[in-house]
N, C-alpha and C positions, 0 to 999 in steps of 0.2 A: 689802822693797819700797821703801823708802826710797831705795836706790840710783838708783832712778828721778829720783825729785821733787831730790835734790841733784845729778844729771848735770844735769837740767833748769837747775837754777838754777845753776850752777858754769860753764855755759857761755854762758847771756841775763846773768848778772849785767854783765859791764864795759858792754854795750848799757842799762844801766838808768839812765832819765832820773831824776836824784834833784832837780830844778828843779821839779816840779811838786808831788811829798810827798815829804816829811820822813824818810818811813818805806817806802820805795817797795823797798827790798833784800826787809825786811822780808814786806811784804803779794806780794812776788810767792816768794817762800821757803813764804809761811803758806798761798797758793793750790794751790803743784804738789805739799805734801803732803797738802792734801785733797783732790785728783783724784785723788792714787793711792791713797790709802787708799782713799777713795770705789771706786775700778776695782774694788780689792783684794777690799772686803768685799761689793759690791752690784752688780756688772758688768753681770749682766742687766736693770737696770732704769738704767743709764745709758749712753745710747743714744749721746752724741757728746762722749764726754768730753774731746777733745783741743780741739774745739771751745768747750768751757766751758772750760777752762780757756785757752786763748786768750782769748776776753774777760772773764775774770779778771782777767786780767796785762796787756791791749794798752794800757792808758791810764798804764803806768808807761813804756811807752817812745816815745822819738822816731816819728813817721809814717814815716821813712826805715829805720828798722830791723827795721818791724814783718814786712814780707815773712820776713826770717831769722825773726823770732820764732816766726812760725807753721811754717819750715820744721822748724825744732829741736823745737819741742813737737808735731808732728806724728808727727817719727821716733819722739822717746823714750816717748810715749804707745803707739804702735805697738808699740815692742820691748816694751813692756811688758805690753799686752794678750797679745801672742805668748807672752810667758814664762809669763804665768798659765794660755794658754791648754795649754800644752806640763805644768804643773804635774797630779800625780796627787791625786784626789781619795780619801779616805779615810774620807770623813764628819766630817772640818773644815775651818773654812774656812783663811787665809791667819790670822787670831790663835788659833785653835783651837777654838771655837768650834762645838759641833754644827752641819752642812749641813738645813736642814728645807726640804719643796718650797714653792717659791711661792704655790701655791694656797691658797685658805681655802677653810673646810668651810662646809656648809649651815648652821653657827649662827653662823659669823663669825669659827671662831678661827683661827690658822694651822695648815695639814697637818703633820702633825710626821713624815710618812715621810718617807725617804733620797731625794732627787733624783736623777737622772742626770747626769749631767756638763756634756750639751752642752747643757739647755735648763735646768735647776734645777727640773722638776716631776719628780713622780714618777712610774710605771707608769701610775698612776689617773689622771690626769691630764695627759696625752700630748696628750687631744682640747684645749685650751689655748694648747699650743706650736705646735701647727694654726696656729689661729687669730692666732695673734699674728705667724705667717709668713707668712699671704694678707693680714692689714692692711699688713706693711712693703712685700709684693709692689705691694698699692694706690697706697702712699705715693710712691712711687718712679715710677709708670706717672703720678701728677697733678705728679708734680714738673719 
């Protein structure tokens, strides 16, 4: 996954205002490998991650550059969503890591059944991924 967060930064670096910090290569390198790790391990619960991680990184560059910035981290977040989304699941994740569903149980601990692919709940809990498709349907009709 890595290949992502270093195209990311191997192509914004020369655009990196290093006049403002010290360490501005640095904090925008330490940003795009926590977005993608972040996509990698938790995707379903981060909703606009190209977006976060744009205002991660926008105050390391120039106001004149930032249009490219956000074009570049838009793509490469994209391919990257794409490839995980193209990736087979086997019941672990991207570090290997048993897949357990989202949901909690009635005492509060995490569901430890196998997820399905496209939503991360499991059979039992289908009526969920409902739900959380007529809130985004909402979100988007106020927006």
């Amino acid at each position: 996954m890595y290949q992502f967060s270093r195209a990311i930064y191997r192509e914004l670096s020369p655009l990196i205002d290093c006049s403002h910090a010290a360490r501005g290569h640095a904090d925008v390198l330490r940003a795009c490998e926590a977005t993608i790790e972040r996509l990698a391990t938790d995707r379903h619960y981060f909703a606009k991650p190209a977006r976060t991680l744009f205002n991660d990184i926008r105050t390391s560059f120039p106001i004149a550059a930032q249009p490219r910035v956000w074009q570049v981290v838009a793509a490469y977040v994209g391919a990257a969503q794409e490839w995980l989304a193209k990736q087979p699941q086997h019941g672990y994740d991207i570090n290997g890591n048993p897949l357990e569903c989202r949901a909690t149980t009635r005492r509060g601990t995490p569901c430890q059944r196998m997820p399905l692919a496209h939503n991360g709940y499991c059979p039992s809990h289908q009526h969920l991924a409902e739900t959380e498709e007529i809130e985004e349907i909402e979100e988007r009709i106020a927006a």
